[in-house]
C-alpha positions as CSV (number, residue, x, y, z in Angstrom):
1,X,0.0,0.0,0.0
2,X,1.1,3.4,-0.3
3,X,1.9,6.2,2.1
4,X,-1.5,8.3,3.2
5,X,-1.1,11.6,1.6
6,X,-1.8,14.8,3.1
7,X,-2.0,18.7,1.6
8,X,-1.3,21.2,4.2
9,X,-3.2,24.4,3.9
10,X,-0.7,27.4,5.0
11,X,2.2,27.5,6.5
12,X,2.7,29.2,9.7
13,X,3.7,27.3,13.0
14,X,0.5,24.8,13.5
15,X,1.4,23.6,10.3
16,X,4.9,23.1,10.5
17,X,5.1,21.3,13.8
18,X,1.7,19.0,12.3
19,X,3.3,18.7,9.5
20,X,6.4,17.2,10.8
21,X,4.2,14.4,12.6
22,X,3.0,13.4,9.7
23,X,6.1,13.5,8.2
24,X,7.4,11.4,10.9
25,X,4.3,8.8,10.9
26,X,4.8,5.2,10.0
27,X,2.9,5.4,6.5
28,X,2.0,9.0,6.1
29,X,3.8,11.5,4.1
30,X,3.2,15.1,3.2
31,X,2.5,15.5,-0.7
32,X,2.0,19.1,-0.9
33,X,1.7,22.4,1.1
34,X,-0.4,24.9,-0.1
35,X,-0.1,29.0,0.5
36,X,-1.2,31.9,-0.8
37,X,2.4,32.8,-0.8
38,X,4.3,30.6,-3.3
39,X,7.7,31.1,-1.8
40,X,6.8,30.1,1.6
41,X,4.7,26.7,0.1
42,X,7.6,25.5,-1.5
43,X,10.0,26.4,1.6
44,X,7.9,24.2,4.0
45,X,7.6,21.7,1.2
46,X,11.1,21.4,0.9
47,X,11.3,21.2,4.7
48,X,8.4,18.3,5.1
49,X,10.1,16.7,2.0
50,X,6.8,16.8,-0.2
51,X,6.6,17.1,-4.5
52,X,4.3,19.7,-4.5
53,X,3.9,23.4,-3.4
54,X,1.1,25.3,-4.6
55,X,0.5,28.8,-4.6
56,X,-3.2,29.1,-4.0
57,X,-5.5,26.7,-1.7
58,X,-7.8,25.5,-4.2
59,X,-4.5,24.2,-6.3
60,X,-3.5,22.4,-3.1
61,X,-7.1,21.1,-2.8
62,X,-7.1,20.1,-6.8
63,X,-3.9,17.8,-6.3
64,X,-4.5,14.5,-7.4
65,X,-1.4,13.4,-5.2
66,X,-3.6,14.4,-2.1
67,X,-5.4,12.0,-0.1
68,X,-6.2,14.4,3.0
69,X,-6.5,18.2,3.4
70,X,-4.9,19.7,6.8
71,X,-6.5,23.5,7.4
72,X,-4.1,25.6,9.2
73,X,-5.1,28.9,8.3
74,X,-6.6,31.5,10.8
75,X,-9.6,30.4,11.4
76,X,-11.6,32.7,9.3
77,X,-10.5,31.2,6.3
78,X,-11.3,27.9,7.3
79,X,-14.6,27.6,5.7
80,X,-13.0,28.9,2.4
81,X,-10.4,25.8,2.5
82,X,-12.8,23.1,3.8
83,X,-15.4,24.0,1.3
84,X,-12.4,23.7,-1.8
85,X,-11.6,20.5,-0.4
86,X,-14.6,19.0,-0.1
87,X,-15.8,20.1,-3.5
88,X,-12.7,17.8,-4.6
89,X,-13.5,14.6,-2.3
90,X,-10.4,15.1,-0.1
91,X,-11.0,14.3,3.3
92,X,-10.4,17.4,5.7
93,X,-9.1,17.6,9.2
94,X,-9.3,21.1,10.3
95,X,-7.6,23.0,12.9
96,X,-9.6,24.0,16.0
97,X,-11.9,25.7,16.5
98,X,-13.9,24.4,13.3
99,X,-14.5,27.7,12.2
100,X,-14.4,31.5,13.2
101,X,-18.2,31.5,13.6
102,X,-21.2,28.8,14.2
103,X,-22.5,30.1,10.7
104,X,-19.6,29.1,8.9
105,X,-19.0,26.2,11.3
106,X,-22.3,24.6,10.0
107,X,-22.0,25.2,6.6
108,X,-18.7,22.9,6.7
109,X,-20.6,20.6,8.6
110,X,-23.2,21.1,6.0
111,X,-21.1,20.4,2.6
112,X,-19.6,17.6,3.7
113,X,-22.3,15.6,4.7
114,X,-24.1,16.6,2.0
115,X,-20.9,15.4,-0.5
116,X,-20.1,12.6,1.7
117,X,-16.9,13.5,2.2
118,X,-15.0,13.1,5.9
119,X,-14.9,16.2,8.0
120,X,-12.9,16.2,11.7
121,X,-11.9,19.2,14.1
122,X,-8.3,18.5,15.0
123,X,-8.9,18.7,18.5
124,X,-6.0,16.1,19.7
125,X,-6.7,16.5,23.3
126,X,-9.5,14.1,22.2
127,X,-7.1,11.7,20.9
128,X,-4.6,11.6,23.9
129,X,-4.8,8.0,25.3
130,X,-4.4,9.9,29.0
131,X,-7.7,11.9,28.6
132,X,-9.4,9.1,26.6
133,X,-8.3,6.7,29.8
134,X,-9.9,9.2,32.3
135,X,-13.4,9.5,29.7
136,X,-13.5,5.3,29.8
137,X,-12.5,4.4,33.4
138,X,-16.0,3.6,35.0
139,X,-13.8,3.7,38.5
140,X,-14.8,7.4,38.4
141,X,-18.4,6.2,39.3
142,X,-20.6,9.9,38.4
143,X,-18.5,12.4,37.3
144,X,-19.2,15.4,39.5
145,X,-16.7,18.4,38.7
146,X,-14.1,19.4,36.1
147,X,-11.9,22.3,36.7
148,X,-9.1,23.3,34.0
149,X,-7.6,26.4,32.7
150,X,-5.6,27.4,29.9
151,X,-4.2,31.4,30.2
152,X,-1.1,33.2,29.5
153,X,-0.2,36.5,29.2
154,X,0.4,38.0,25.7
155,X,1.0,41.8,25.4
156,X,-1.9,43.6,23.5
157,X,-1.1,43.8,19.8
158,X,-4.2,44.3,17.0
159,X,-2.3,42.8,14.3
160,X,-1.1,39.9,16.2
161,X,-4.2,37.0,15.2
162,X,-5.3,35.9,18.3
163,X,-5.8,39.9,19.2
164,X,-7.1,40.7,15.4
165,X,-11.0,40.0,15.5
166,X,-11.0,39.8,11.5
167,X,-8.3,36.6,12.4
168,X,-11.0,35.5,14.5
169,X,-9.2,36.3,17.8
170,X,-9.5,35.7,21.2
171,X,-8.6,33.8,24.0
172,X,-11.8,31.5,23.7
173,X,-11.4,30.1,20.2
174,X,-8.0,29.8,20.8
175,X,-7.0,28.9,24.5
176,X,-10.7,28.1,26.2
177,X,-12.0,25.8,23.9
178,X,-9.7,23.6,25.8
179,X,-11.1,23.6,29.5
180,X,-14.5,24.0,27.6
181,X,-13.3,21.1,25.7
182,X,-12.5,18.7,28.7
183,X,-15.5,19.8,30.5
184,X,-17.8,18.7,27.3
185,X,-16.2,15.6,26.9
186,X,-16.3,14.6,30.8
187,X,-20.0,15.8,31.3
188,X,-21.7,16.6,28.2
189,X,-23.5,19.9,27.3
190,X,-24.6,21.8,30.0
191,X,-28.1,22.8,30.8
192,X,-26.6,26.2,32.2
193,X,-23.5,28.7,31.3
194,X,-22.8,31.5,33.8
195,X,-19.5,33.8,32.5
196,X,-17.6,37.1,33.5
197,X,-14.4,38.4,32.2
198,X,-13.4,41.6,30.1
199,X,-13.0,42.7,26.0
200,X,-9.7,44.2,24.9
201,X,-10.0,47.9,23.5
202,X,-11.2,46.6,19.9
203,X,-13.6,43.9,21.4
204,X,-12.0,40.9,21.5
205,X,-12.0,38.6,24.3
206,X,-9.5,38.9,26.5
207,X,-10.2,36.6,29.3
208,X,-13.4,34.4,30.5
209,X,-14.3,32.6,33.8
210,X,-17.3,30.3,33.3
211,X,-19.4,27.5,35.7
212,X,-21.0,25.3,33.2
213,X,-24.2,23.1,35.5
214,X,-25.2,20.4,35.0
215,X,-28.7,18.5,36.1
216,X,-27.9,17.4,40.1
217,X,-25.0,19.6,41.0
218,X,-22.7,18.4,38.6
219,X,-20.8,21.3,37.2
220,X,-17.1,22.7,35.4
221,X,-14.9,25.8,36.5
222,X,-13.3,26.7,33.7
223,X,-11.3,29.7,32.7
224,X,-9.0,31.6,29.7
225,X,-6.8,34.5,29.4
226,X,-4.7,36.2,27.6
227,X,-3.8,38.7,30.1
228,X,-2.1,36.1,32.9
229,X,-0.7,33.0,32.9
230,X,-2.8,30.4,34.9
231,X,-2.0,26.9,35.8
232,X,-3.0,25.3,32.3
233,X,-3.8,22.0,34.1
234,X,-7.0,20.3,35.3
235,X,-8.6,18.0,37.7
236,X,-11.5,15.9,37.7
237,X,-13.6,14.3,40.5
238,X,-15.8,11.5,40.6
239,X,-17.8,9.8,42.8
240,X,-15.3,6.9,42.9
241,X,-11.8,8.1,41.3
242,X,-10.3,12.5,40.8
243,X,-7.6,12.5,38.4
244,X,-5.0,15.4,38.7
245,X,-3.9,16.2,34.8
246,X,-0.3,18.4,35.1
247,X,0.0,21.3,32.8
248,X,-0.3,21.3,29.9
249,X,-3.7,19.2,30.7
250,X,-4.8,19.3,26.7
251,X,-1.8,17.2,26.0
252,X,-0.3,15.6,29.3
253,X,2.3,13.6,29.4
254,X,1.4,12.1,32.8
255,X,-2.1,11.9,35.1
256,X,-2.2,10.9,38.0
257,X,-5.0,8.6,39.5
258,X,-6.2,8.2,43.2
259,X,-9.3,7.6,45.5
260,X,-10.9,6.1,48.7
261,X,-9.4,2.8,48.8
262,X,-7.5,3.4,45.5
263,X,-3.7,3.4,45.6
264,X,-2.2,6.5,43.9
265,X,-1.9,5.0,40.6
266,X,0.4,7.4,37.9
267,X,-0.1,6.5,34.4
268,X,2.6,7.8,31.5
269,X,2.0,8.4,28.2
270,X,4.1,5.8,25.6
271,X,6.2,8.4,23.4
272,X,5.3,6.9,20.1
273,X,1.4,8.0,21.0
274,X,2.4,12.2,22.1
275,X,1.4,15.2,20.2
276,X,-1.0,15.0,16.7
277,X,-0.4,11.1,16.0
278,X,-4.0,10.0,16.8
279,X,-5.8,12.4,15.3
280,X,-4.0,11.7,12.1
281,X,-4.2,7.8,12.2
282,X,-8.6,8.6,13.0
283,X,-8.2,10.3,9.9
284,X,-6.2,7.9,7.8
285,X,-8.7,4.7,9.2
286,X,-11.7,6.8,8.4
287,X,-11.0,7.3,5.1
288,X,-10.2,3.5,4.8
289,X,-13.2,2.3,6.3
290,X,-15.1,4.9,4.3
291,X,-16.7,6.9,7.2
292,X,-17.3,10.2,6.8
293,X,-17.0,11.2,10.8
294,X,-15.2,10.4,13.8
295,X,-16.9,8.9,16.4
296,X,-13.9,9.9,18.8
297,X,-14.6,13.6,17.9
298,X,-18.0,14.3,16.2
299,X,-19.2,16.7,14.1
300,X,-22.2,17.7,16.4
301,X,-19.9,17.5,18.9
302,X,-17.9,20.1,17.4
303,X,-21.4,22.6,16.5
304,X,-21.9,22.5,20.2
305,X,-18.9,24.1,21.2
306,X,-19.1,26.7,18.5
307,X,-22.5,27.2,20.2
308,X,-21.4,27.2,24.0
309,X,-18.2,29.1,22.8
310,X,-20.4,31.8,20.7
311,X,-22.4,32.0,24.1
312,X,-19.7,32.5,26.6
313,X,-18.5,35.9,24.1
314,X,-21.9,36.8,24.0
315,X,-22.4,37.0,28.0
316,X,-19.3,39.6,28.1
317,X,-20.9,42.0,25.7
């Protein structure tokens, strides 16, 4: 068989460090990059060792060579990218979130259903065999409270994208969709979503504290910033087993486990499974096995955090 073939979509950091996991994946390789930007396509190319640069994304989309597309523009061009791709059958795994709005977030959602065609939010803290071990261990009994943050400070700049509102900035798309993240996968969607925090000059969130509720009690403290740096780890409590997840909790390297009657049980992450590598295997097996989603990270899963997320800015208007 040969190598699963990605296009990458830009060429800034996300796609260079993604890009050299795929590179580095037993039976993956990087075909092409794409950019609107010629010179910087074929730099990266040359980097990732790929055939192809293109200078616009709907050539990167039109390569034959390409089995998979991998969006790592700023998030308001995501929907431009996705939609090319999917127009050309090429499965798409998109950096999070989704998109820059829930409009354009379920349009995406919409074309590729409609075309068939597989559709996945790279959201790897999904695909970390730590957080998937906390999500399946029924030692936790009821899960009754997540709490994670994700903050750091970052001095005000307008052109910098996660300041730039037209970039789709701010420190929930970016930064909370983690904690928010954790907290959906642990508990599901919450019946209730009470926020405060403050908008930069040019009305961009600049930090959020949220309690999500949940029927009987059950709840998340979660929180963003890019004013201060926070902790950037998490815990979780059950009714049986509480997990302590070390910073950075959306990618840990190590949890650690303990509980009445439960001996403190630490639990490493193998190397060979770190950073982007399961998302990209979900993506390579779905497109095998013909599926058009993930069941690890679903599309509705992903319109419901666009929702929440789109909720949270709106109480801090």
């Amino acid at each position: 068989m040969r190598d699963f073939a990605w296009g990458i979509a830009a060429t800034g950091g996300i796609a260079r460090t993604v890009g050299a996991a795929i590179a580095a994946e037993p039976g993956m390789r990087v075909a092409a990059v794409g950019s609107r930007d010629l010179g910087r396509a074929r730099a990266l190319a040359a980097t990732l060792g790929a055939e192809s640069a293109h200078g616009s994304y709907e050539q990167l989309c039109a390569d034959p060579a390409v089995d998979a597309v991998y969006v790592a523009t700023p998030h308001a061009q995501h929907l431009q990218v996705a939609e090319a791709a999917i127009a050309h059958g090429k499965a798409v795994l998109c950096e999070k979130p989704l998109a820059a709005t829930v409009e354009d977030a379920a349009t995406m959602v919409r074309l590729a259903r409609e075309a068939g065609v597989f559709l996945m939010e790279a959201m790897w803290m999904r695909f970390n065999p730590l957080i998937r071990l906390i999500a399946a261990d029924e030692r936790f009994g009821e899960i009754r409270s997540v709490q994670a943050s994700f903050g750091f400070a970052l001095p005000y700049d307008p052109a910098h994208r996660l300041w730039a509102p037209e970039l789709g900035g701010g420190a929930l798309l970016d930064l909370g969709i983690y904690p928010f993240g954790l907290a959906q996968l642990l508990l599901g969607r919450p019946a209730g979503l009470h926020v405060t925090g403050s908008l930069a000059s040019n009305g961009v969130d600049a930090e959020t504290a949220g309690v999500l509720t949940y029927p009987g009690g059950r709840h998340a403290l979660v929180a963003t910033s890019l004013l201060a740096d926070y902790p950037n780890d998490a815990r979780v409590v059950g009714t049986g087993l509480r997990a302590e997840i070390p910073a950075p909790f959306w990618a840990p390297q190590r949890i650690v486990l303990s509980g009445p009657g439960v001996e403190r049980e630490e639990h490493v992450l193998d190397p060979a499974d770190n950073g982007y590598a399961g998302e990209l295997r979900e993506v390579r097996a779905a497109v095998a096995e013909g599926r058009t989603e993930s069941a690890i990270m679903p599309l509705d899963e992903s319109l419901a955090m666009m929702g929440l997320l789109a909720e949270a800015r709106g109480q801090l208007a």
